[in-house]
C-alpha positions in Angstrom: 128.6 -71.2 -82.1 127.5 -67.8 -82.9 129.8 -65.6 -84.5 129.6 -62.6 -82.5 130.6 -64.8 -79.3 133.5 -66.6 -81.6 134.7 -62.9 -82.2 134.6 -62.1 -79.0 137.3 -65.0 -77.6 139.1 -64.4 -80.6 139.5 -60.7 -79.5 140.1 -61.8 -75.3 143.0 -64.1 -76.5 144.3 -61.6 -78.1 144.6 -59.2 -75.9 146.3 -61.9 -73.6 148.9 -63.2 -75.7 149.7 -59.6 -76.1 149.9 -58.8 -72.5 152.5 -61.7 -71.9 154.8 -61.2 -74.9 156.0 -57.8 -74.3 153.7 -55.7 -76.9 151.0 -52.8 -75.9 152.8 -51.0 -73.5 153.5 -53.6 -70.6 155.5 -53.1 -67.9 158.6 -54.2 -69.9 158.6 -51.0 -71.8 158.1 -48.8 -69.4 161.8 -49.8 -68.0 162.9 -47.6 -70.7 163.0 -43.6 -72.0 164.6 -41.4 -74.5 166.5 -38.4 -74.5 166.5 -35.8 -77.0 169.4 -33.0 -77.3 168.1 -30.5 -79.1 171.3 -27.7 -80.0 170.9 -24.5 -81.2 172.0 -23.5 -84.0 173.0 -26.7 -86.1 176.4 -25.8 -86.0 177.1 -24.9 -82.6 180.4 -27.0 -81.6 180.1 -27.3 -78.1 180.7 -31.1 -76.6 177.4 -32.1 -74.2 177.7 -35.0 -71.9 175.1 -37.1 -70.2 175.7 -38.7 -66.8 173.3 -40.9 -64.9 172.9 -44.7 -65.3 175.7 -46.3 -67.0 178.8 -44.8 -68.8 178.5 -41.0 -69.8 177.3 -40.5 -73.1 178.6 -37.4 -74.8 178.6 -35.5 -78.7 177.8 -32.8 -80.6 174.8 -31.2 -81.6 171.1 -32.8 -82.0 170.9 -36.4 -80.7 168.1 -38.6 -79.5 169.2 -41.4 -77.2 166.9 -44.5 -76.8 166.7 -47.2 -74.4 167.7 -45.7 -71.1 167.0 -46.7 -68.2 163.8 -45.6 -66.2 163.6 -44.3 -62.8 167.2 -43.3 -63.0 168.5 -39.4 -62.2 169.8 -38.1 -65.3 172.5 -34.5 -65.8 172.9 -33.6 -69.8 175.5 -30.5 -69.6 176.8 -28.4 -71.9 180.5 -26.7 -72.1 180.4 -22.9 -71.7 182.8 -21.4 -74.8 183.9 -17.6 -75.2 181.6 -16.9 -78.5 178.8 -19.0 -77.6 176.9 -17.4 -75.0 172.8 -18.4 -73.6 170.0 -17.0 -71.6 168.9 -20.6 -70.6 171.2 -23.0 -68.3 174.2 -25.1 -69.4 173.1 -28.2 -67.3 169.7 -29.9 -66.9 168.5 -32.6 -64.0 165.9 -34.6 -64.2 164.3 -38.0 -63.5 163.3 -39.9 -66.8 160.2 -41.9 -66.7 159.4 -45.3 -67.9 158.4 -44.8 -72.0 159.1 -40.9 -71.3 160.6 -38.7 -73.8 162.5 -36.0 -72.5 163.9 -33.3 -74.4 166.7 -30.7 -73.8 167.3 -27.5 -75.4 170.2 -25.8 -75.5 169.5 -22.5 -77.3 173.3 -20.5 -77.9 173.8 -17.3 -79.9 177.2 -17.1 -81.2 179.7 -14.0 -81.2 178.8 -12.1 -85.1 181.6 -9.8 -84.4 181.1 -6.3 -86.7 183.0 -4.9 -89.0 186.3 -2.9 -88.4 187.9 -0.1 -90.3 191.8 1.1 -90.3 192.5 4.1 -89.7 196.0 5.5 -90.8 198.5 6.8 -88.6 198.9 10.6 -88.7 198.4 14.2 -87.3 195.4 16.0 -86.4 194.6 19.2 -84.6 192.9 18.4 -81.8 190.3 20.6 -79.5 188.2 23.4 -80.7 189.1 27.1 -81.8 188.2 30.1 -79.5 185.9 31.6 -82.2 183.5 28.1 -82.1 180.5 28.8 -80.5 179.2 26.6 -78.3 182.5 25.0 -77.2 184.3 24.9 -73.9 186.8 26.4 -72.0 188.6 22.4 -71.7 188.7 22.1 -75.7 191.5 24.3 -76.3 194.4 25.0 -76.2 194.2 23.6 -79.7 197.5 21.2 -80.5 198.5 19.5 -82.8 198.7 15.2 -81.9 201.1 12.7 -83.7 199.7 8.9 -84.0 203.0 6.7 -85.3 200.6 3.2 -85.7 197.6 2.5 -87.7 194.7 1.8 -85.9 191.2 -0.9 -86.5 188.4 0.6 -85.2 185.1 -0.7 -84.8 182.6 1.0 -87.7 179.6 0.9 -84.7 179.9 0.8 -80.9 179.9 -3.0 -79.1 176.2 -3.9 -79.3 174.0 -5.9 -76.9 174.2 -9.1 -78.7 178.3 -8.5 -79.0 178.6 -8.1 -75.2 175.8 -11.2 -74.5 178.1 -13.3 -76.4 181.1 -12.9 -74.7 179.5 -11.9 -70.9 176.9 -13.8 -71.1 174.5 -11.4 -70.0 172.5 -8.4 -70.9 172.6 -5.4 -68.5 171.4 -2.9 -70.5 168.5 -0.8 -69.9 166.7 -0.5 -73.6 166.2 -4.3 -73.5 165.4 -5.9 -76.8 167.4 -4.7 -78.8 170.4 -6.8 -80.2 172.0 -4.1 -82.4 171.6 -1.2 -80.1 174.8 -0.4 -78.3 175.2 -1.9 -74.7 175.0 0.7 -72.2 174.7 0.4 -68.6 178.3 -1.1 -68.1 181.5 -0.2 -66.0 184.5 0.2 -67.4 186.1 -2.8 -65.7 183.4 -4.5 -67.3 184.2 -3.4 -70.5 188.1 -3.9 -70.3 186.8 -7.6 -69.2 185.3 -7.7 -72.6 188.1 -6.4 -74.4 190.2 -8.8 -72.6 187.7 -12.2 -72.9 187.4 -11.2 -77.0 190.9 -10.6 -77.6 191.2 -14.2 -76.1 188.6 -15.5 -78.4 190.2 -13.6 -81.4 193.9 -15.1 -80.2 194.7 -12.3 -79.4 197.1 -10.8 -76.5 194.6 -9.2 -73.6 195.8 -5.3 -73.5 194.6 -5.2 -69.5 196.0 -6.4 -66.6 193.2 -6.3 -64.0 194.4 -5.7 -59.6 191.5 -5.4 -57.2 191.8 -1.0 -57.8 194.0 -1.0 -60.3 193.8 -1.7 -64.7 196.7 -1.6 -66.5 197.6 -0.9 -69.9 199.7 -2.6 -71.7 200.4 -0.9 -75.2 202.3 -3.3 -76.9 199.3 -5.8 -76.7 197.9 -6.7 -79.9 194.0 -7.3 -78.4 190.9 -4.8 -78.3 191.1 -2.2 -75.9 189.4 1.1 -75.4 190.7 4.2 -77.4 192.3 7.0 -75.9 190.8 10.3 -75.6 193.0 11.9 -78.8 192.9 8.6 -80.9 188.8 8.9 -80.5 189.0 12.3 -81.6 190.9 11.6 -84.1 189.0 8.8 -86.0 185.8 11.1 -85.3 186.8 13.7 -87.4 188.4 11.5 -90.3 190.1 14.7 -91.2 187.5 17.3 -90.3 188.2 20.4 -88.5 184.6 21.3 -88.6 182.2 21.2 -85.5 181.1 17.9 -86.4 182.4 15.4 -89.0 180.2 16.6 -91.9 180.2 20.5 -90.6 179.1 23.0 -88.5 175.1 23.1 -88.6 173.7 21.6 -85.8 170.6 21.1 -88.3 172.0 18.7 -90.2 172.8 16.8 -87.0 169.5 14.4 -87.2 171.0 12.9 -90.5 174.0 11.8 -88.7 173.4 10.7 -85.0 170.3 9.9 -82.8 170.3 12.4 -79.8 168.0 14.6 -77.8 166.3 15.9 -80.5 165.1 12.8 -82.9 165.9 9.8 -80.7 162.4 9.6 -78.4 165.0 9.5 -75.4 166.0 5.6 -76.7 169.2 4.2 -78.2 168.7 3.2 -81.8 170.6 -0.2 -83.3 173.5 1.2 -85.1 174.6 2.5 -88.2 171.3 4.2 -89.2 172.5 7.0 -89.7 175.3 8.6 -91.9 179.0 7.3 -91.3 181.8 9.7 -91.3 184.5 9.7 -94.2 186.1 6.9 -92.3 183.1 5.2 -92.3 182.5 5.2 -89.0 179.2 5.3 -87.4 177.0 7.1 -84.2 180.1 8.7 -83.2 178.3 11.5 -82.6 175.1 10.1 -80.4 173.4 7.1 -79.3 175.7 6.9 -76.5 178.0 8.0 -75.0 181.7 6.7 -75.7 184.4 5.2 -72.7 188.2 6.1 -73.7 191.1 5.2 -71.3 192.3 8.5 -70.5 191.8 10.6 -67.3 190.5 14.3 -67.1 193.5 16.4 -67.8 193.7 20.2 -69.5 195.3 20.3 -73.0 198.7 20.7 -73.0 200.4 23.8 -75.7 202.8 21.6 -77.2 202.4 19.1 -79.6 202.5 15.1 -78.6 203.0 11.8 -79.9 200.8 8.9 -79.1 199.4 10.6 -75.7 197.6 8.5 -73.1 197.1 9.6 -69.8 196.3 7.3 -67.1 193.6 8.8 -64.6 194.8 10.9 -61.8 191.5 9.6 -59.7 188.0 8.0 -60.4 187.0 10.2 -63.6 187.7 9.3 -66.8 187.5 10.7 -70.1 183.7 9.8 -72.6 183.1 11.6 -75.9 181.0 11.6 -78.7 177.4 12.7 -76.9 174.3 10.4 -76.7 170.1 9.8 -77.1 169.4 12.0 -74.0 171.4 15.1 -74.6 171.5 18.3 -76.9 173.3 19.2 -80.2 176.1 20.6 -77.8 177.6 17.3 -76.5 177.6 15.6 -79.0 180.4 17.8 -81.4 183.6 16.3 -82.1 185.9 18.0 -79.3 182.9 18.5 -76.2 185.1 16.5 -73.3 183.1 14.5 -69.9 183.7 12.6 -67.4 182.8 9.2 -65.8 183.6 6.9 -63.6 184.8 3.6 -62.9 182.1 2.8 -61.1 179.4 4.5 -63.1 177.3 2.6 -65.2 174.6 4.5 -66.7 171.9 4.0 -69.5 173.7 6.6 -71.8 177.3 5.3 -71.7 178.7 2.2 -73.9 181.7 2.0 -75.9 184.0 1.5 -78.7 187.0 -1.0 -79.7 190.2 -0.5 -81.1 193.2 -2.3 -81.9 197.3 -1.9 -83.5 196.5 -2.7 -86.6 200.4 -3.7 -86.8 200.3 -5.9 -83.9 199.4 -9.4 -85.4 198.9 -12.8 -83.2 201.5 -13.1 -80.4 203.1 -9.8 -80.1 205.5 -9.3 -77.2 204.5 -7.4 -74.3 206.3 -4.2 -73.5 207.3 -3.4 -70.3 205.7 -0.2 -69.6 201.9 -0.6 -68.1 199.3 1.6 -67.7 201.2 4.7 -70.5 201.9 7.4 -69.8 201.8 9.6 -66.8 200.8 12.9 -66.3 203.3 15.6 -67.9 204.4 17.3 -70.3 202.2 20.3 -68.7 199.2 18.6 -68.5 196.6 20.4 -65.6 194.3 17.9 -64.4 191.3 18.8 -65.0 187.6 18.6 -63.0 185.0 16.9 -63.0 182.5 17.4 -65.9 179.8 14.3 -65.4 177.2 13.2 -67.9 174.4 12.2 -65.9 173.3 13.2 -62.5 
């Protein structure tokens, strides 16, 4: 026989015995797939669960899964955890075809909380003196404010990637940016965040949120917005100067991003030059949220003041990318709103840095009201 026909048969039986043992792809394998979980990053702790054909399958972190069933419908979720936040979904559906493999991502960036510093308890004199030029008629009376706690303050404002990874979302207007400052947030969404963190730190919340109404609660131990003296207060580190390093607006551009250096953008923070307290972007970048309402300063001296709005304005500080020299000094005072949510305003975090885990709550909400001849004061906006 010649050999190039014996070759042949050889190569057609082959193929046959092949076809009818289960090998090159029959239709035998192609009553199975694979599933790959792909988690980012490696240690991300979250439990994932696959449902479909069969028991649920569920772990942590990367996994491939072989031998499932073809042709069947197939959900792999993913827990949601405060800390662990993504811009993709926490559940995929899908139908998994015979000798398919089908991965899954599930791409998480975790909470990086920044640094804090603590600031002593002490007195300061707050406001500006008649003879500082530039200043406003609301930054005096100058008096003298008595803090009796120590305070942790955050060294930079909450950033975009801080705020994604407890909210899980990014509202911000200068996009891209994970270490700028979040900005374009209401201030019930930022007592949300103080609220959800302090959960995640163990914390107890300082708000209690009503459908018109936030409360206070001061003996809390969580993150909460400052007040408007305790911001003051840990923006001068001691200063009585104009700004925290002096009086020259022309030094201003080595401390703070604003109207003149900042190409009308927030900048990620601590670029520029902390105060003594090491604290940065206090003046600039954006605009600061404190608790208090708009009231006129009072002639006497007080202890731990907060003063709970009178109506919708409340008390921001500090001044931001947009505006002058002017508004961004250590006493200049505006106003926003709780529903205001604007590309120059963000905020800071503070905390008791005597409360520790599972202080008691006191029974007073919400501070202090309006007294001790306090005026209330009008409305002094920062964006139109």
């Amino acid at each position: 026989m010649n050999f190039r026909v014996l070759l042949a048969i050889l190569l057609s039986c082959l193929v046959f015995v092949l076809s009818i043992s289960g090998c090159g792809g029959d239709s035998a394998s192609l009553q199975f797939g694979e599933i790959v979980v792909d988690v980012e990053p490696d240690d991300c702790p979250l439990v994932w669960a696959l449902t479909g054909a069969g028991d649920t399958i569920s772990g942590t972190g990367d996994r491939r899964l072989t031998g499932l069933p073809a042709n069947e419908n197939y959900q792999l979720q993913i827990e949601s955890a405060l800390g662990w936040a993504t811009s993709g979904s926490y559940s995929e559906s899908f139908t998994l075809s015979g000798g398919e493999v089908h991965t899954v991502l599930f791409d998480f960036q975790p909470l990086e909380l920044g640094a804090f510093v603590e600031v002593p308890a002490g007195t300061f004199t707050m406001g500006s003196p008649l003879e500082q030029a530039e200043s406003y008629w609301d930054e005096r009376p100058q008096h003298q404010v008595i803090f009796t706690r120590d305070l942790l303050v955050k060294v930079t404002e909450v950033t975009q990637a801080e705020y994604f990874s407890i909210m899980a979302t990014r509202p911000s207007a200068h996009q891209s940016c994970d270490d700028c400052p979040v900005e374009r947030v209401g201030f019930r969404d930022a007592v949300t965040f103080c609220n959800l963190l302090s959960e995640w730190a163990g914390l107890q919340p300082a708000y209690t949120l009503d459908v018109d109404t936030v409360y206070c609660d001061w003996n809390a131990d969580g993150y909460r917005l400052p007040t408007e003296s305790e911001w003051e207060y840990f923006c001068r580190a001691g200063t009585t100067t104009r700004f925290y390093f002096g009086d020259d607006p022309a030094d201003l551009a080595d401390y703070a991003w604003y109207g003149e250096n900042s190409d009308r953008l927030t900048h990620p923070g601590g670029q520029k030059l902390p105060n003594a307290w090491g604290l940065y972007d206090c003046h600039g970048n954006v605009f600061e949220m404190t608790w208090d309402g708009y009231f006129w300063y009072p002639d006497e001296p007080v202890t731990d003041p907060r003063f709970d709005p009178h109506n919708e304005n409340r008390m921001t500080r500090g001044g931001d990318f947009y505006f002058g020299w002017s508004y961004a000094t250590s006493s200049w005072r505006a106003t926003y709103t709780a529903i205001d949510k604007l590309s120059n305003l963000g905020f800071r975090i503070v905390r008791y840095a005597d409360g520790g885990k599972g202080a008691i709550a006191g029974s007073e909400l919400g501070g202090l009201s309006a007294g001790g001849g306090l005026t209330i004061g009008r409305d002094k906006r920062i964006w139109d």
